[in-house]
C-alpha positions in Angstrom: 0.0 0.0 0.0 1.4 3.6 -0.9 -1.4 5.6 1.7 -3.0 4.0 4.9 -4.6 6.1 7.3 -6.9 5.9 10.6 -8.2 8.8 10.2 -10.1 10.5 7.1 -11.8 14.2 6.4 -15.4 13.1 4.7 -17.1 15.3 2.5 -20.0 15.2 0.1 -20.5 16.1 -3.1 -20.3 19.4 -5.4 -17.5 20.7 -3.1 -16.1 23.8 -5.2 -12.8 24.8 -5.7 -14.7 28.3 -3.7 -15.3 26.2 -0.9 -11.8 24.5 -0.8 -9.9 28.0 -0.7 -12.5 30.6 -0.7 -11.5 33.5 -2.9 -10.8 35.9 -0.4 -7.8 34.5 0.7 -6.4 34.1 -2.4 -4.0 37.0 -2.8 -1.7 35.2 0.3 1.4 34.2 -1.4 2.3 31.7 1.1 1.2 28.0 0.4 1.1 27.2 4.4 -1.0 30.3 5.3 -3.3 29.9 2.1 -3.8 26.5 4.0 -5.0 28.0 7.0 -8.2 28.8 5.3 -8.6 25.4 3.6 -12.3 24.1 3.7 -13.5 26.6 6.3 -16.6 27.7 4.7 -18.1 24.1 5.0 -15.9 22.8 7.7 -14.2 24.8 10.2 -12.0 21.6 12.1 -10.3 20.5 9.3 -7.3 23.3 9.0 -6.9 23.6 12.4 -6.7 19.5 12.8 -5.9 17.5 10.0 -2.4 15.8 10.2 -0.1 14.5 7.5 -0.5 11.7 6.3 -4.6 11.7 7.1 -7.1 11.2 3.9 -9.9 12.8 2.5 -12.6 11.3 1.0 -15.4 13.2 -1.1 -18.6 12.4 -3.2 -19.4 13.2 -7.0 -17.6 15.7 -8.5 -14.9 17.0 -6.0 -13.8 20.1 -7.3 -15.8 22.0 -9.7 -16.3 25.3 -10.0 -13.6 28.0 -11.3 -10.3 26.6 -12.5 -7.7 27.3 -9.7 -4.4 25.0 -8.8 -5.1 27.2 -5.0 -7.6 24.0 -4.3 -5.6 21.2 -4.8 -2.5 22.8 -3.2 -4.2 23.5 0.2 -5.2 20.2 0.6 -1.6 19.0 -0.3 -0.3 21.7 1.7 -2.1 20.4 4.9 -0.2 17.1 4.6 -3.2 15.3 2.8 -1.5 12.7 0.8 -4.3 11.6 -1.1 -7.8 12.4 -2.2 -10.2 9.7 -2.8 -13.8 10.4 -4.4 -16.7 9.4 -6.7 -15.5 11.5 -9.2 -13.6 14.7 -9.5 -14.3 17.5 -11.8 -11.7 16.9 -14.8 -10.0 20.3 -14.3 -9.7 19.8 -10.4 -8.0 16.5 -11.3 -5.5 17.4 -13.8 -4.3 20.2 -11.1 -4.1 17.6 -8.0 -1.7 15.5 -10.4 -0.3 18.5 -12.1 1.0 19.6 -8.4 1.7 16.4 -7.0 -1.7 15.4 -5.2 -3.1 11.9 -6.4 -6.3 11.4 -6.6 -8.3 8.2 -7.5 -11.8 7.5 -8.3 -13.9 5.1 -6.6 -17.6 5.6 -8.2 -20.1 4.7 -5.9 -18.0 2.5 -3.7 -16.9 5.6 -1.8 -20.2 5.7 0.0 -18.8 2.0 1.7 -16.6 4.6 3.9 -17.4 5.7 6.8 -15.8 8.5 9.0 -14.2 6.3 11.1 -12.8 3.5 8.9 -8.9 3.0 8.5 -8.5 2.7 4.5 -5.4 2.1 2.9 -4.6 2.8 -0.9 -2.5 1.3 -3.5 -1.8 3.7 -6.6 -0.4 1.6 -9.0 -3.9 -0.8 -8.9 -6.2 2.0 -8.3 -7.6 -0.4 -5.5 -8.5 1.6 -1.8 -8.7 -1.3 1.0 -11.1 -0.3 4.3 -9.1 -2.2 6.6 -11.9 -1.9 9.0 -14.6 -3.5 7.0 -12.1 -5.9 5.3 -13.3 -4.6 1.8 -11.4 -3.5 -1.1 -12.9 -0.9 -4.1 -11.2 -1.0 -7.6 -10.7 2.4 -8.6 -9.9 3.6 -12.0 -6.1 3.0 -12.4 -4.4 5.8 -13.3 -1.9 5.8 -16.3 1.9 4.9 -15.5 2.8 8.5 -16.7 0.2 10.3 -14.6 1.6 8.1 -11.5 5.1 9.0 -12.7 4.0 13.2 -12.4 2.4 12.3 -9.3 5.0 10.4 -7.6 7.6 13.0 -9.4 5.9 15.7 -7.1 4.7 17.4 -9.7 4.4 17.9 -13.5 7.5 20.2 -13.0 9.2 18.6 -11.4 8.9 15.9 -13.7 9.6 17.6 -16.5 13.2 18.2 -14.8 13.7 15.3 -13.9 13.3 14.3 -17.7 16.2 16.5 -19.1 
């Protein structure tokens, strides 16, 4: 497994990117004071508790709304290694893996986790185990070269890491 965790941040679905970072804050230069605000329109423990290494898990269409690479970068900034999800809006997900942040699809197995369940996740099968209801939930796999900008860090830093 690349991810476990005993603790996870569960949210629904239609989260915006507004919601994630709201747009006020978004003239702070700083990636770990940006982060400070993350989620706090729709939940106002998560900045000020989650730890690194701790998952979130979302609904339908995590992250839509307007185009911003602020969303995904909170989340990663927080520690959050990993998103897991029904689905993610297409432009949310090609910024989580752009900066680093994987994020895997689950359909509607998602709603098989619960707030309290330990899950664990393997990238290269797409497969996210609940260790506490001794289930597993194929995800869609993601591409070797989307793991490989992922795992990189980044699509910058895999580009130079490719010269």
């Amino acid at each position: 497994m690349d991810f476990e965790s005993k603790k996870i941040w569960r949210y629904g679905d239609d989260v915006d990117t507004d919601v994630i970072i709201p747009a006020r804050y978004l003239a702070i230069a700083d990636w770990n004071e940006l982060a400070e605000h993350a989620m706090e329109d729709i939940d106002t423990t998560f900045a000020p508790n989650v730890k690194a290494g701790e998952i979130m898990v979302a609904g339908k269409n995590f992250g839509c709304g307007s185009s911003r690479e602020h969303a995904p970068g909170v989340i990663k900034a927080k520690g959050v290694p990993v998103i897991v999800a029904h689905s993610f809006a297409r432009i949310f997900f090609r910024n989580a893996i752009n900066i680093g942040l994987p994020v895997v699809e689950i359909g509607e197995q998602v709603d098989r986790i619960d707030a309290g369940d330990t899950i664990g996740i393997d990238l290269s099968k797409g497969i996210v185990y609940n260790l506490t209801k001794n289930e597993q939930y194929q995800g869609t796999e993601l591409p070797q070269f989307i793991q490989d900008i992922a795992a990189a860090g980044g699509l910058v830093n895999f580009a130079k890491n490719r010269k």
